[in-house]
N, C-alpha and C positions, 0 to 999 in steps of 0.2 A: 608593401612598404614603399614610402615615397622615394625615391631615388634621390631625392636631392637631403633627403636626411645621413649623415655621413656616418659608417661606420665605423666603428674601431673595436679593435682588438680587443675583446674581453676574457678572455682564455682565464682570467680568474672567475668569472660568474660562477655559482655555484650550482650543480646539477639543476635543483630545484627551478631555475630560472628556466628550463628549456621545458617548452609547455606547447601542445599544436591544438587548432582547432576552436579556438576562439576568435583570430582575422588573421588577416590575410599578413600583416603587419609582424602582428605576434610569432608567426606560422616563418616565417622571412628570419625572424631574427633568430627562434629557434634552432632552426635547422642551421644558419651561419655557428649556431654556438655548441650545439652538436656535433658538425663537422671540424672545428675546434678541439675540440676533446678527444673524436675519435682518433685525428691526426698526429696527437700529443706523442712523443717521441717515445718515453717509459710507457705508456700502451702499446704500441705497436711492439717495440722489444720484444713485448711478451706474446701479443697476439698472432705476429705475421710469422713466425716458425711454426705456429698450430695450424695456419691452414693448407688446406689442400690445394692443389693445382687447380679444382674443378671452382672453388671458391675465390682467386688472383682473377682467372680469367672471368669469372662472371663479374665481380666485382667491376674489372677495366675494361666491360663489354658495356655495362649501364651505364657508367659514368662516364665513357665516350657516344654512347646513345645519346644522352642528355646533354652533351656539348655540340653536336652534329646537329640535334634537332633545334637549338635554343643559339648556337653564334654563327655568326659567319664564318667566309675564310678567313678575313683580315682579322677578325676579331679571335679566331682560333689562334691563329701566326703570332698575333701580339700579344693576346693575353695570357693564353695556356703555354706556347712553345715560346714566345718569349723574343720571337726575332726581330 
């Protein structure tokens, strides 16, 4: 996805909109609107008391994998922790 295309919030799109494997574009917004949904407050409610320990930690081992590989520090500091 071009970077200078601006995103915004679409936390109403409907399921169907989230689609992979057609470009690289499509694949970008997807997963923005995936991650959206997964993070939705009335899901989690319900999800994050079912999982296991072995499931949090893998979970917050990938997706610190994928921030370690992909930002800097400064951009760790700022964007994710926020300092």
């Amino acid at each position: 996805m071009n970077n200078s295309k601006k995103r915004g919030p679409k936390k109403n799109a409907p399921p169907h909109a989230i689609v992979f494997g057609f470009d690289r574009g499509m694949d970008e917004e997807s997963l923005l609107l995936f991650l959206q949904r997964f993070t939705d407050k009335k899901l989690l409610d319900v999800l994050l008391p079912r999982l296991q320990n072995e499931d949090i930690f893998s979970t917050v081992d990938f997706l610190t994998a994928i921030m370690q590989k992909h930002l800097s520090d400064h951009e760790y500091h700022s964007l994710f922790l926020e300092e």
